[in-house]
C-alpha positions as MATLAB code, in Angstrom:
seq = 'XXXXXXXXXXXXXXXXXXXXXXXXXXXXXXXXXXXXXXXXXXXXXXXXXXXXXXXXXXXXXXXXXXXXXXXXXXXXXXXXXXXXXXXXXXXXXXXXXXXXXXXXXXXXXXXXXXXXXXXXXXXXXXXXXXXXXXXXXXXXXXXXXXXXXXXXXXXXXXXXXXXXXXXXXXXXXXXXXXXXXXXXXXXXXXXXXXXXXXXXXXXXXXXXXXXXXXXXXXXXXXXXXXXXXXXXXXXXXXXXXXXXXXXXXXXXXXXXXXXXXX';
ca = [
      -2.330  104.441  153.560;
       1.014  105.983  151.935;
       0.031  107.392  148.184;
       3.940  106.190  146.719;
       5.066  103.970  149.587;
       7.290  104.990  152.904;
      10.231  105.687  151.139;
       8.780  108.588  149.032;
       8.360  112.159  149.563;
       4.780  112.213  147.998;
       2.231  109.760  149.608;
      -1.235  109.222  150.415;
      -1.897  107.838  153.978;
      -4.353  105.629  155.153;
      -4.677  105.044  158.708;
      -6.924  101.898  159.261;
      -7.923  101.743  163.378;
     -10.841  101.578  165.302;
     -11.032  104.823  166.754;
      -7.478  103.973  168.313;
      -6.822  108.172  167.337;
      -9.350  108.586  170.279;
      -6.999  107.917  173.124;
      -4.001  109.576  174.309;
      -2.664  111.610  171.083;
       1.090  111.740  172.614;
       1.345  108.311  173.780;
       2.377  107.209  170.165;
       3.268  110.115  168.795;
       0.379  110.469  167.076;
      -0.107  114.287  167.266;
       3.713  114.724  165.652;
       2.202  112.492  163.049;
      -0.694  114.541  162.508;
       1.305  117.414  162.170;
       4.055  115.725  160.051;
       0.826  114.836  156.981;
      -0.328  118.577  157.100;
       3.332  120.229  156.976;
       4.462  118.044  154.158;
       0.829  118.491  152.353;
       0.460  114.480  151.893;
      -2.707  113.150  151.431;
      -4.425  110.771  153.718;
      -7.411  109.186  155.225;
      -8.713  107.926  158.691;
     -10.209  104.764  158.340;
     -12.040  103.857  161.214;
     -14.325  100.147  161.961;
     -16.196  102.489  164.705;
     -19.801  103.463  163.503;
     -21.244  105.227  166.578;
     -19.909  108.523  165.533;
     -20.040  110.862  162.861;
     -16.832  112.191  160.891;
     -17.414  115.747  162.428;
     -17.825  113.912  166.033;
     -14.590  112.433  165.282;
     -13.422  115.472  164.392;
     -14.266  117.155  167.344;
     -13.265  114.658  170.271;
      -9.857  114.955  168.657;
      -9.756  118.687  168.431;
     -10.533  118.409  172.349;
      -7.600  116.634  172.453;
      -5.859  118.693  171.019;
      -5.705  117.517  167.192;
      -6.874  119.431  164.489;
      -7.741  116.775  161.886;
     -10.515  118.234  159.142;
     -13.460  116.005  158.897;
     -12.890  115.155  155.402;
     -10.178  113.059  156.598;
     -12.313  110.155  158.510;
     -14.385  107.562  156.960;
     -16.533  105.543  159.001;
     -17.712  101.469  158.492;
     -20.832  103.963  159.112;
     -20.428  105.690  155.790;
     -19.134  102.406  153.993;
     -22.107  100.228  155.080;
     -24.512  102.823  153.799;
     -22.596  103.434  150.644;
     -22.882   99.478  149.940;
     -26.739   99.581  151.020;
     -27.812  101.985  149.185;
     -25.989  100.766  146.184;
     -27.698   97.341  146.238;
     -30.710   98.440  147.409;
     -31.696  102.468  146.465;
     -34.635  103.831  148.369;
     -34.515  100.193  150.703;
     -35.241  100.864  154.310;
     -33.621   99.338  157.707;
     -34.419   98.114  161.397;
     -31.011  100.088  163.233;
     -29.099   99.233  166.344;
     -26.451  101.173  166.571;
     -25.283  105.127  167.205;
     -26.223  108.214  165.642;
     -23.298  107.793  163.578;
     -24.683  104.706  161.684;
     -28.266  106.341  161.761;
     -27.160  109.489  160.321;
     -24.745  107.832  157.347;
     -27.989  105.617  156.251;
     -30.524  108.779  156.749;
     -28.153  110.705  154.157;
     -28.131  107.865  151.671;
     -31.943  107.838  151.946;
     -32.688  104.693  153.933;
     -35.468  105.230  155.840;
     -35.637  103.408  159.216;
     -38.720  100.786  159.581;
     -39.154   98.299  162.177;
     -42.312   96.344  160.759;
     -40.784   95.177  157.255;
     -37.302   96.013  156.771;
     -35.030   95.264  154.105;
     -32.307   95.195  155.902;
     -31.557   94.665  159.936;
     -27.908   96.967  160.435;
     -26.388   96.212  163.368;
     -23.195   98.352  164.615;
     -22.080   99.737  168.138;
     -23.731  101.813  170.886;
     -25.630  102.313  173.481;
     -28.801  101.061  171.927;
     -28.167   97.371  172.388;
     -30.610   95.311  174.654;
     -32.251   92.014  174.748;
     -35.375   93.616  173.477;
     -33.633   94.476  170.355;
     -32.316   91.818  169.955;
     -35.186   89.683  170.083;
     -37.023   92.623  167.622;
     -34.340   91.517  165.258;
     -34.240   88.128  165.509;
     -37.779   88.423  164.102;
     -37.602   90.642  161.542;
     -34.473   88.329  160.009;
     -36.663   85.238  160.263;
     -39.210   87.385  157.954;
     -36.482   87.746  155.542;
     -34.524   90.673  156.247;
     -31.333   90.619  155.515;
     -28.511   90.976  158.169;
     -25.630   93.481  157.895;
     -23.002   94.020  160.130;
     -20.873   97.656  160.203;
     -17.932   95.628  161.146;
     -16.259   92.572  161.836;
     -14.263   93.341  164.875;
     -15.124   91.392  167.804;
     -13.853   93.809  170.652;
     -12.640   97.133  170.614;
     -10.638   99.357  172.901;
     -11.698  101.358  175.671;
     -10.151  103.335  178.577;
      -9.962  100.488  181.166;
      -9.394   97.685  178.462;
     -11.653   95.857  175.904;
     -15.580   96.005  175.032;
     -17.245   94.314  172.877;
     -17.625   95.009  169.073;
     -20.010   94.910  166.299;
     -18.945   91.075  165.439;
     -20.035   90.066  168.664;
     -22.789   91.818  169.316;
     -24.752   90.484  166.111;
     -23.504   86.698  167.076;
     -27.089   85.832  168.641;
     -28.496   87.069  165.966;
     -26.573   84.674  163.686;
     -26.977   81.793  166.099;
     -30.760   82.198  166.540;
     -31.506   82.692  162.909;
     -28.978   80.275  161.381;
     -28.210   83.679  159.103;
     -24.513   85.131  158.975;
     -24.269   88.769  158.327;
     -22.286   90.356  155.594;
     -19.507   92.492  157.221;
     -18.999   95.959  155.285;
     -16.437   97.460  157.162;
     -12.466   96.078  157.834;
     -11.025   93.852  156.457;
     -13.493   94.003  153.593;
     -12.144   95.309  150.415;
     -14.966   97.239  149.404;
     -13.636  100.069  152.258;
     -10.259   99.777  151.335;
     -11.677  100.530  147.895;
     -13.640  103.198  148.906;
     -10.793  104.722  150.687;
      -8.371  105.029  147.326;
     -11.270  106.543  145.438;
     -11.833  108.944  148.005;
      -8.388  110.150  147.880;
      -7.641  109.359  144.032;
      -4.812  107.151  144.517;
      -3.878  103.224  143.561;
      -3.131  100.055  145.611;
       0.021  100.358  143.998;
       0.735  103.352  145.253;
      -0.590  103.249  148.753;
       0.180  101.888  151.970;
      -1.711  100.819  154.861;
      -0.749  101.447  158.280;
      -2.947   99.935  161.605;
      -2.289   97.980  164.929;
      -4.154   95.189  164.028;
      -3.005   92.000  162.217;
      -6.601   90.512  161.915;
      -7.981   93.159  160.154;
      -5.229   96.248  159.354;
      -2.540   94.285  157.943;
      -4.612   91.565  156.315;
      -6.745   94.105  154.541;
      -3.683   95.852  153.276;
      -2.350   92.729  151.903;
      -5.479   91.732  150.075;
      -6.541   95.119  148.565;
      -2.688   95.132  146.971;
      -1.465   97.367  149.694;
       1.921   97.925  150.770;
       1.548   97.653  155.334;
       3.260   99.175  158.069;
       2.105   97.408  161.109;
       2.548   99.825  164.394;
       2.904   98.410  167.700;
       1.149  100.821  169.957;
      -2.210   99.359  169.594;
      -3.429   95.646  171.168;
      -0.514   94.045  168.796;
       2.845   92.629  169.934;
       5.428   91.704  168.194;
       5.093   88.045  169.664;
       1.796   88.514  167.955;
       3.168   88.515  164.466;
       4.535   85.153  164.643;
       0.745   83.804  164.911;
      -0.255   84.751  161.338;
       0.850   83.254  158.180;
       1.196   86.516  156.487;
       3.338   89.479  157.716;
       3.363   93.776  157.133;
       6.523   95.068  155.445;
       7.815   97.557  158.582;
       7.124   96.727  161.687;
       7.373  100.045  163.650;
       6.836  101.361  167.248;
       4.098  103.702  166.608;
       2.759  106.237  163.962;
       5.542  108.639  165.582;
       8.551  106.779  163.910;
       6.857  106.871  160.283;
       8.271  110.404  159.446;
      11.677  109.425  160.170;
      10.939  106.090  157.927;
      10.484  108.169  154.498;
      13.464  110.950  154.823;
];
């Protein structure tokens, strides 16, 4: 996200990925881009639809590759689905499966985990997924807990290709309860929101950049964003042409947005 748009010196960025910082930083330019916000003191934010792992775990998987990003700078679907808990429901409490990045951003909001009579069932990534959970859940949504998803996205990326995501993890949970979650994270406004507030800026005055049409460029364009869609992620060019809504700039890769606002 650009605070004043890519064709001013002053901006606030928001990146919107999921996790996509977390591969190669050079293959996109990425760490020139890093290095590019800091020297010209703009302001920005890391949005990622990833819940498994902390800001300062983010933080420090990039700094082993060589990126020196502050932890301030990332916000999790984590942190924005227990924001939006804990604003509906202070003091609730929550049957988890997910990472300790999800269990961590509910603990600090002061939802307490219970897997008798929950409020809520969260679901998000990690390695805690199994029919047994799944079946626990199942249950505890038929008593009336209500479901929550961290995210939307249905796959996400990995070293040797695609895994599956939050969206279709919690899918037998929707199909055996006849329940659909509520999706906190991407492309839900309420992070894109959250986001600006964080860094004190407008929609007006912002711009979104991501690799994803489904949920970068459409949340841009429905928060009041201006987009820049970068094609280093799982989106083509040819891909464009499938949506009936389009980003501003198309460009290669994060690497080419410094040259964009001189």
């Amino acid at each position: 996200m650009i605070h004043g748009g890519t064709e001013k010196e002053e901006g606030l960025y928001l990146r919107h990925g999921r996790c996509d910082l977390s591969r190669e930083p050079s293959a996109a330019g990425v760490k020139e881009f890093v290095e590019w916000l800091y020297r010209e003191q703009k302001n920005f934010l890391f949005l990622t639809n990833s819940s498994e792992r902390s800001p300062k775990e983010l933080q420090q998987k990039l700094h082993r590759m060589g990126l020196d990003v502050d932890e301030s700078h990332f916000y999790t679907s984590a942190l924005a689905t227990a924001r939006f808990i804990s604003s509906q429901a202070p003091g609730c409490s929550a049957y988890v499966i997910g990472g300790a990045g999800l269990i961590m951003a509910l603990h600090d909001e002061g939802i307490t985990m219970n897997d008798v009579d929950p409020d809520y069932v969260i679901i998000g990534e990690g390695n805690t997924y199994n029919y047994e959970n799944i079946l626990k859940a199942v249950r505890l949504v038929l008593k009336g807990a209500k479901l929550i998803g961290t995210n939307s996205d249905l796959t996400g990326p990995a070293e040797d290709g695609i895994i599956p995501a939050c969206r279709a993890m919690i899918a037998p949970i929707e199909m055996a309860t006849g329940q659909n979650a509520y999706f906190v994270g991407k492309p839900n406004p309420l992070m894109m929101r959250t986001g600006l507030r964080i860094l004190g800026g407008h929609s007006e005055e912002a711009v979104m950049i991501g690799d994803r049409m489904d949920t970068d460029m459409v949340a841009g364009i429905e928060s009041g964003l201006d987009t820049v869609l970068v094609l280093s992620g799982i989106t083509s060019r040819a891909d464009i042409k499938k949506f009936p809504y389009r980003p501003r700039l198309v460009l290669g890769g994060v690497g080419d947005i410094p040259g964009v606002t001189e």
